[in-house]
C-alpha positions in Angstrom: 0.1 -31.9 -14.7 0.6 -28.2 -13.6 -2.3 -26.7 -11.9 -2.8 -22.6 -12.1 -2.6 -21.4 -8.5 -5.7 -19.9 -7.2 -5.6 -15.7 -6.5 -6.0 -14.7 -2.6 -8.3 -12.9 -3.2 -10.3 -13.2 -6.5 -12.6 -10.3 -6.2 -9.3 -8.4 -5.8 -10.0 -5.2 -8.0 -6.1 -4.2 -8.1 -6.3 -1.5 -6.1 -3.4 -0.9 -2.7 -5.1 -1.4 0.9 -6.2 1.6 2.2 -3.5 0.9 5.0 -0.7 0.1 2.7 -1.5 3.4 1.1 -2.5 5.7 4.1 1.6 4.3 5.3 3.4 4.7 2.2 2.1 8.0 1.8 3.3 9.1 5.5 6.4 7.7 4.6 6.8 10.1 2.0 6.1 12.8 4.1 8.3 12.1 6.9 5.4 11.1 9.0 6.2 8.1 9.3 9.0 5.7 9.6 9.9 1.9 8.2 8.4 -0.1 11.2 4.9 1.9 10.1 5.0 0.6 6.9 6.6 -2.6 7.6 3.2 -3.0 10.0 0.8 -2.1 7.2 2.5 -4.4 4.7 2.7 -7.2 7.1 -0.7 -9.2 6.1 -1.0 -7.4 2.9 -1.4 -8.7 -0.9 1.6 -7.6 -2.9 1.4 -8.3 -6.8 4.7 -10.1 -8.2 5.2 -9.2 -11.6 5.4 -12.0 -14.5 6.8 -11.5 -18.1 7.1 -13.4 -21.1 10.5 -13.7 -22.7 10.9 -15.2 -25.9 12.8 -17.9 -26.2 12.5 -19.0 -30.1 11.5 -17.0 -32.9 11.2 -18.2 -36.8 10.3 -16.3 -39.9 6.8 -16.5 -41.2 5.3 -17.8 -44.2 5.0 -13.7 -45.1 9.1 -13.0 -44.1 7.9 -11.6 -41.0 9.9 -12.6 -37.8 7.3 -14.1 -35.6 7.3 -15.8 -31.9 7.8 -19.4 -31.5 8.4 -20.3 -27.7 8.3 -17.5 -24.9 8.4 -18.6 -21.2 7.0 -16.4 -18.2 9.9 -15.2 -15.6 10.0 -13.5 -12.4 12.5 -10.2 -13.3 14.8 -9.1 -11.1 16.4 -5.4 -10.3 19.9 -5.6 -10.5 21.8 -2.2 -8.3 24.7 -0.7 -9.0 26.8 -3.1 -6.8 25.4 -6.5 -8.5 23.1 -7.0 -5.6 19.9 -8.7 -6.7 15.7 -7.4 -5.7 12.8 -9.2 -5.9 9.7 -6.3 -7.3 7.0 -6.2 -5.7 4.1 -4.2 -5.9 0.8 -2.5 -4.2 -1.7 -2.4 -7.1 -1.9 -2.5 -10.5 -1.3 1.2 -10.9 1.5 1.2 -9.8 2.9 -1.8 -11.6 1.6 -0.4 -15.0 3.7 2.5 -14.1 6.6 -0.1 -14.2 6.1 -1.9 -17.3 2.8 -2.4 -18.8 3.0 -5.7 -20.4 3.8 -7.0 -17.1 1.1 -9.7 -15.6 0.2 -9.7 -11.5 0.4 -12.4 -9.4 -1.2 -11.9 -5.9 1.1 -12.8 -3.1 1.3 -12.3 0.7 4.4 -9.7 1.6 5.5 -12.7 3.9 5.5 -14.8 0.6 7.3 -12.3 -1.2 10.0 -11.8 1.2 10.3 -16.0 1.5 11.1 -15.9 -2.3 13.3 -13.3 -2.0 15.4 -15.4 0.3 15.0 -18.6 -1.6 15.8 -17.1 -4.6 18.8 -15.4 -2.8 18.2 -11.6 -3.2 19.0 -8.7 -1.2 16.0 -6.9 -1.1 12.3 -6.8 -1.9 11.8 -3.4 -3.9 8.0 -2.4 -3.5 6.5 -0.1 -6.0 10.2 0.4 -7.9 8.3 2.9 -10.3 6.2 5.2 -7.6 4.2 6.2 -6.2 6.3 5.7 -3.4 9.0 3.0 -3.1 9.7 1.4 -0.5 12.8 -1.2 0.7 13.1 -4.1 2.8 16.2 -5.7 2.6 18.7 -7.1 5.5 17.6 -8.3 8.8 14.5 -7.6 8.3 13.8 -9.2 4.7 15.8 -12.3 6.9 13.1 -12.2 9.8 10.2 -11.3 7.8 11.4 -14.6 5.2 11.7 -16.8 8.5 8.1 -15.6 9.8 6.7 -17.1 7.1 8.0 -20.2 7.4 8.1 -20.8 10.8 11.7 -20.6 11.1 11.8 -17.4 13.3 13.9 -19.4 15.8 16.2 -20.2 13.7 17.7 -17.2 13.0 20.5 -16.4 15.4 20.0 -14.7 18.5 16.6 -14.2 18.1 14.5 -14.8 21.0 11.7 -12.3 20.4 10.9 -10.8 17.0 10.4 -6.5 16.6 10.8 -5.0 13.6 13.3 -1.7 14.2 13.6 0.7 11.8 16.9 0.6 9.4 19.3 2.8 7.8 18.1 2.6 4.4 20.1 2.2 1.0 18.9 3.7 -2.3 18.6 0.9 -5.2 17.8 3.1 -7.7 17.4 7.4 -8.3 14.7 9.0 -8.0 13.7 11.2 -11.0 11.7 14.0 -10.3 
């Protein structure tokens, strides 16, 4: 029988770590750079997002088109060039911003990045709707993946893990 997984933190009121915040908000302001926020999102919670999608529908006994099966799914971002992102995000806020209907699940940013790689997607997209987005993707989505799992040494040439700022790629515009 299925079990519900228990939350990380269940008096978790939704809110982003002060840390995770205080970084992201740098960020923003050229204050800081990827390796700061990288450090601050390190051992934070992260909130996947979970959807229902309906999977049957029927017409009621009032002529009313009505649910009949809906499952819950992780969504995806799909960029411009087909590449595939795992959301992710720092509070609720910020993932009502997104899409209201959506439900949180607390996970580690190690987690996140794990199932990024398992699921085989480019990038993690943190905060996709604001206040500030953020991207890791690449190497470092790799490393970060292999961290959690204790597969660091697996990955080639690596002998001693440091996380280096990257060049980064837009997945989406801004709109202002």
């Amino acid at each position: 029988m299925p079990t519900i997984p228990q939350p990380l933190d269940p008096d978790d009121d939704g809110s982003a770590a002060p840390a995770v915040a205080a970084a992201l908000a740098a960020y923003q302001d050229g204050m800081a750079g990827p390796a700061e926020v990288l450090g601050a999102l390190t051992g934070a919670r992260l909130l996947v997002p979970v959807v229902a999608l309906l999977t049957s529908s029927e017409v009621g006994e009032h002529g009313l088109r009505q649910e009949k099966e809906s499952e819950m799914a992780l969504p995806k971002l799909v960029g411009k060039d087909g590449r595939q992102a795992v959301l992710a995000f720092t509070s609720t806020q910020a993932l009502t911003l997104w899409r209201p209907d959506a439900r949180p699940i607390q996970a580690g940013t190690l987690q996140v990045c794990r199932a990024a790689v398992g699921e085989e997607a480019a990038a993690v997209v943190i905060d996709v709707a604001g206040p500030v987005s953020f991207v890791i993707e690449g190497e470092v989505l790799r490393a970060l993946a292999a961290a959690e799992s204790g597969t660091l040494a697996t990955l080639p040439g690596v002998t001693v893990a440091r996380v280096e700022p990257v060049r980064r790629r837009r997945w989406f515009s801004r709109r202002r």
